[in-house]
N, C-alpha and C positions, 0 to 999 in steps of 0.2 A: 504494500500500500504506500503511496508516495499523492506529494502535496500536487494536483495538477492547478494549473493557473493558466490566464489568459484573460482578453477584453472583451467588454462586449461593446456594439454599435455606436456608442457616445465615448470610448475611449475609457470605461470604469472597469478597474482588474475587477477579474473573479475567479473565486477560489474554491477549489472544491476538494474530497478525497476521490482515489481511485486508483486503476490499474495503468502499468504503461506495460505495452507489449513488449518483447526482449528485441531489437537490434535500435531502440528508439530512446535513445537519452532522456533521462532523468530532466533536464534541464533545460529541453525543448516545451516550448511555449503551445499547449493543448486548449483551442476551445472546443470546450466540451459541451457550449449551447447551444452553438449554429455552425453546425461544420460544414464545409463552404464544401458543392456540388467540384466532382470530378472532371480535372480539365482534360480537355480534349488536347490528342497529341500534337504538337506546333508544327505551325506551315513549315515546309522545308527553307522559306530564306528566313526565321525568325533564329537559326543558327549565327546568322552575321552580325558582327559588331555593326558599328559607326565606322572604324575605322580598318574593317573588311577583315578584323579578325575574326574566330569562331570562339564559340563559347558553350559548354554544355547546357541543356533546356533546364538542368536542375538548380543552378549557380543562381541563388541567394544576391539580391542587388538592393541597393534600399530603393525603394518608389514613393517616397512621400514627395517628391518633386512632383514625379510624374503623376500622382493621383490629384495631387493639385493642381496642374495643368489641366486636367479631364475636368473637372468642375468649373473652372475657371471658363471654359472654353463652352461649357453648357448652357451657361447664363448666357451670352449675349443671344442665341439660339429663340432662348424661349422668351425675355423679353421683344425679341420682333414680334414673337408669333403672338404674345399678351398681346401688345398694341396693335396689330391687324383684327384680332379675335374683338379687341375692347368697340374697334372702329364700327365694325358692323353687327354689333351684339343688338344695336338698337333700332337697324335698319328698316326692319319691316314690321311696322305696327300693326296689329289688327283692326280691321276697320269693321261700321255695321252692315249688316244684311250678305257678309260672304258666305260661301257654303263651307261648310262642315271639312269639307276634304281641304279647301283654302285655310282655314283656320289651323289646322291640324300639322300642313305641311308649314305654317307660319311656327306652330309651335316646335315643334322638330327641329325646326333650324335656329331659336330663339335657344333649345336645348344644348344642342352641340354648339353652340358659339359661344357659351356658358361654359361649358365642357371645357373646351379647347382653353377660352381666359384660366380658367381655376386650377387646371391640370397646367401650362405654364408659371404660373406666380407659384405652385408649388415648387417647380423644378428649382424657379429663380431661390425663393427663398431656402431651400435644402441644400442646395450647393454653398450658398455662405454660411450656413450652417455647417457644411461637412468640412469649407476650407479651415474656419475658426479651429475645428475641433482636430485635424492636423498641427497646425500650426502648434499646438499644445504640446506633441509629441510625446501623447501617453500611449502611444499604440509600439508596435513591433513592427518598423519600415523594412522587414528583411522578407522578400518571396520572388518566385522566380519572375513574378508580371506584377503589372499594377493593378493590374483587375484580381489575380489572386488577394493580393493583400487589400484589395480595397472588399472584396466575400468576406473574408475571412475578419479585418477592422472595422469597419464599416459598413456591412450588406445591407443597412435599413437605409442610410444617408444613398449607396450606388445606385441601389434599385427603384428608390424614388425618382432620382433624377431621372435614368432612364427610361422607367415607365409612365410618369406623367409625362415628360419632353416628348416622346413616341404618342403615346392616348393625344396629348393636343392636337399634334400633327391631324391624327385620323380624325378627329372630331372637328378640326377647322375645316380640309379636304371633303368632307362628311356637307358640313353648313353652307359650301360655297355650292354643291351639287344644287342644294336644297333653293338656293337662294337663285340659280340660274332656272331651277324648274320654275320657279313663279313668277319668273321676269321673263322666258320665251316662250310657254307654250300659250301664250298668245295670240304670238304671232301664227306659230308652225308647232303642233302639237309634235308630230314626229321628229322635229329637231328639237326640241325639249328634250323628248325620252332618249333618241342618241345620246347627247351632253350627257346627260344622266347615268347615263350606262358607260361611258367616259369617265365620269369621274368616280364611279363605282369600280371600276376595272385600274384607276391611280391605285384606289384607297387600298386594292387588293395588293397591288405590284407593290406599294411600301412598306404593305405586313409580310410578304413573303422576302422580301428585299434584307427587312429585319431580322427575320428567321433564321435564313442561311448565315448572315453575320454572326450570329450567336455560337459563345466557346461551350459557357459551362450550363447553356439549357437546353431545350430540345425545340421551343415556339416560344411563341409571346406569350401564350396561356398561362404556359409551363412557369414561364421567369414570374407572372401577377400570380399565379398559386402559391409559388414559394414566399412573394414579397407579400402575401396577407398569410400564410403562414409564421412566418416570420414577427410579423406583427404581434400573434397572439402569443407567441414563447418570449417573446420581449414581455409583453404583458404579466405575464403568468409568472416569470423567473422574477420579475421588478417587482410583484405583489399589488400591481398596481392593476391589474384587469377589471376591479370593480371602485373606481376612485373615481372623483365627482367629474372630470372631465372626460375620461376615457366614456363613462356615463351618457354623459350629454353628448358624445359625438354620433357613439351609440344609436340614442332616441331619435333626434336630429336626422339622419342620413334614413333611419328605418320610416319617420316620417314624411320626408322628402321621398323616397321612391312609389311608399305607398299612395300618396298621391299621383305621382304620374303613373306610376300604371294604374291606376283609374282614373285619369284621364284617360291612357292611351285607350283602357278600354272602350272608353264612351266615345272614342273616334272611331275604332272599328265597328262598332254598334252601330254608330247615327250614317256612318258608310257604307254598310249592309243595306243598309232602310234606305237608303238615300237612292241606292243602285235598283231595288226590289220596286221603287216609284217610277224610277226612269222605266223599266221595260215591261 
């Protein structure tokens, strides 16, 4: 039995008892909360230096530069995509006497352009959050990437950024469809739904795009499984899973869905009825 230790996601040791297996040092730094997903084996030119020497894929380098450059480089990203998102958040107002289906597809795009703002100012504000908590250098900058040691130091601060900077993306991509549908099929219903199915076939090509980029997941799915995972073992290990804000974010969000989808229901409802008039 031996003292194992390690950080978790805000840079706070933790300490626990336990077993270490035989060829694996005593004094090697174990988290034993959140063990960061298995990486996949490196491109063949990630053997070359800078300056075109080689290097073995297992050589230990500090990356708190580089995890700080990764953050750094996130923000500017998602503040454009905030201020695009903020600009047309408010564009299409509902007016009286439209139908059901015009109402609906106003909401939709009022949703995702909501989406896209809140999922951006998250990213902005998590990255100065994750750079602050570097700068501290209460973590362990030794692993063979930045992305290991940003799993392994950090996986709450990574996965935020990533996953809301990407969710904007598709939810602005998403709004802009939404927003071209009610401004052309006016003119030309059939080029409306072309556009549509254009931007529908973006929205696909930058999730798959996303995908095959990925080291240590298997999809996008895969990487929000793990980051609301992650979430509750944070929770639960911090004692903090039933505390007045965890609480309220809780009720909040279970409030807020429950409303839209009853709305969304009452759109597919009054568009059924709407359709069953027409014919």
């Amino acid at each position: 039995m031996v003292l194992l230790h390690g950080f978790n996601s805000v840079g706070r040791p933790l300490t626990g008892i336990g077993k270490i297996s035989s060829g694996i040092p005593e004094h090697t730094i174990v988290n034993t909360l959140f063990p960061v997903p298995p990486l996949a084996p490196p491109p063949a030119h990630a053997d070359y230096m800078k300056n075109g020497s080689t290097r073995h894929p297992s050589t230990k380098l500090i990356q708190t530069d580089a995890a700080i450059t990764f953050f750094t480089s996130e923000r500017t990203p998602s503040t454009l995509l905030a201020v695009m998102a903020l600009q047309i958040l408010f564009s299409v107002p509902i007016k009286v006497q439209e139908t059901p289906f015009d109402i609906g597809v106003k909401q939709l795009f009022t949703f995702l352009a909501g989406a896209a703002l809140c999922n951006s100012m998250i990213s902005v504000l998590i990255s100065s959050v994750a750079i602050v908590g570097l700068l501290g250098n209460r973590h362990d900058p030794l692993a063979a990437s930045a992305t290991e040691m940003m799993l392994r130091e950090t996986p709450l601060y990574f996965l935020a950024v990533r996953l809301h900077f990407v969710t904007g993306c598709l939810c602005f991509i998403s709004s802009l469809g939404c927003r071209l549908w009610l401004e052309m099929r006016v003119g030309s219903e059939r080029f409306a739904r072309g556009m549509l199915c254009f931007f529908a076939g973006v929205v696909l090509l930058m999730l798959h795009l996303y995908n095959s980029a990925l080291v240590h997941f298997s999809s996008y799915a895969d990487q929000f499984a793990f980051y609301m995972r992650h979430h509750i073992r944070l929770w639960n290990n911090q004692q903090r899973c039933l505390g007045p804000l965890t609480t309220c974010i809780a009720i909040l969000f279970a409030l807020g869905f429950k409303e839209l989808a009853t709305e969304a229901f009452h759109f597919v409802w009054e568009g059924c009825l709407h359709m069953d008039c027409r014919t």
